[in-house]
C-alpha positions as CSV (number, residue, x, y, z in Angstrom):
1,X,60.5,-9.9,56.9
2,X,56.7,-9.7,56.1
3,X,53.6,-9.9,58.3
4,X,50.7,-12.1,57.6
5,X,47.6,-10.8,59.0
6,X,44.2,-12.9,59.2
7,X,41.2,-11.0,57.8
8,X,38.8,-13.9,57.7
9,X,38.0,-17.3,55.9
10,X,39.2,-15.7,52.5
11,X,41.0,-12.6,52.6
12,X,44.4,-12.2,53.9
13,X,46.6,-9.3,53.7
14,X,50.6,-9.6,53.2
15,X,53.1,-7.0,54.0
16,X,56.0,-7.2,52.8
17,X,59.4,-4.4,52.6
18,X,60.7,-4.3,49.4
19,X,64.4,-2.5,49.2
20,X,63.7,-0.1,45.2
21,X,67.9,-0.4,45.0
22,X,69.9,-3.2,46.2
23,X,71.2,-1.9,49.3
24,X,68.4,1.3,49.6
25,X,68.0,2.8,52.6
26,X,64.5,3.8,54.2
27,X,63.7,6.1,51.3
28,X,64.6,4.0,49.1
29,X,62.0,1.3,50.3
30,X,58.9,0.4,48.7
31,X,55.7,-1.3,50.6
32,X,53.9,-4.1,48.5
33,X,50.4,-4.9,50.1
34,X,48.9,-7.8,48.5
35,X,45.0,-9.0,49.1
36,X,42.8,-11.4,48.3
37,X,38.9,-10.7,47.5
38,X,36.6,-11.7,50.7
39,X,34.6,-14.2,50.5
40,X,32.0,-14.1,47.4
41,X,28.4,-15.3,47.6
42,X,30.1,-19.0,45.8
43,X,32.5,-19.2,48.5
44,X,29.8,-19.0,50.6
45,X,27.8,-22.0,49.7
46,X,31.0,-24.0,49.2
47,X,30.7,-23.8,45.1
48,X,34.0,-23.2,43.0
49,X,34.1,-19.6,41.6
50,X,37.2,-19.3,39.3
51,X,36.4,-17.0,36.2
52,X,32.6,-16.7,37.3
53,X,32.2,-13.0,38.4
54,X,30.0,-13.4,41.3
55,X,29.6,-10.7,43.6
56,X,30.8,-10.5,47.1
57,X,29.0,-11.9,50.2
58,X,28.1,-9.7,53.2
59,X,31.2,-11.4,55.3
60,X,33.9,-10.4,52.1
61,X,32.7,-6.7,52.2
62,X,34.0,-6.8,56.0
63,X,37.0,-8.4,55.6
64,X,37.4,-5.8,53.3
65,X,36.5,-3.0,55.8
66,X,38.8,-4.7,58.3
67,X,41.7,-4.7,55.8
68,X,41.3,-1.5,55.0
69,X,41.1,-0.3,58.6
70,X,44.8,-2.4,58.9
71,X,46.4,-0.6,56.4
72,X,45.4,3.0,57.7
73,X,46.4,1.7,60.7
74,X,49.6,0.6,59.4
75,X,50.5,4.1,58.5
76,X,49.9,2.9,54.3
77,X,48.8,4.6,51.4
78,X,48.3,3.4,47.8
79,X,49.8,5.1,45.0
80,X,48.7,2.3,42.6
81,X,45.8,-0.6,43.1
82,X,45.9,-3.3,39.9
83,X,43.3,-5.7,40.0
84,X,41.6,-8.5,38.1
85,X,38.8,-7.4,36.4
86,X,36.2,-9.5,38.2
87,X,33.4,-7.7,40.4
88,X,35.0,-9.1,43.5
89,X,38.1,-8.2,43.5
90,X,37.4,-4.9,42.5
91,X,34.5,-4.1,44.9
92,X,37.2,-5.1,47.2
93,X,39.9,-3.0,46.4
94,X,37.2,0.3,46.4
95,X,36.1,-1.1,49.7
96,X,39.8,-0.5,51.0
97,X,40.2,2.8,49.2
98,X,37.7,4.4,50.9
């Protein structure tokens, strides 16, 4: 099972256990965290983002912080971030590296 914990309007973090091996057994067991960006500046004023690389608004950088603050919480650490290559989504992913 996974756990879906609310961050805000926008951002949502999923946990989810991932067995490496069919069959592994807690070594063997991987953690995939998945987030979405906070909410940008667009978001804010109800406009439709998609490809536009619009910054995040002050409410997305603390989802952000929150998320982050869940996940050290949650005992995780990141070997590997990949992101899109938009301004939000990577202001967001240093956000919850720091």
């Amino acid at each position: 099972g996974g756990a879906h914990v609310p961050l805000g309007r926008q951002a949502s973090v999923v946990i989810k256990k991932l067995d490496a091996l069919h069959g592994a057994d807690d070594e063997g067991t991987a953690t995939l965290v998945i987030l979405r960006h906070g909410m940008s500046v667009w978001n804010r004023e109800s406009r439709f983002t998609g490809w536009e690389d619009v910054p995040l608004a002050q409410e997305g950088k603390l989802d952000a912080r929150r998320a982050g603050r869940l996940c050290r919480m949650a005992g995780l650490h990141f070997d590997v971030a990949l992101t899109s290559v938009l301004e939000r989504a990577v202001h967001t992913t240093h956000i919850i590296s720091d």
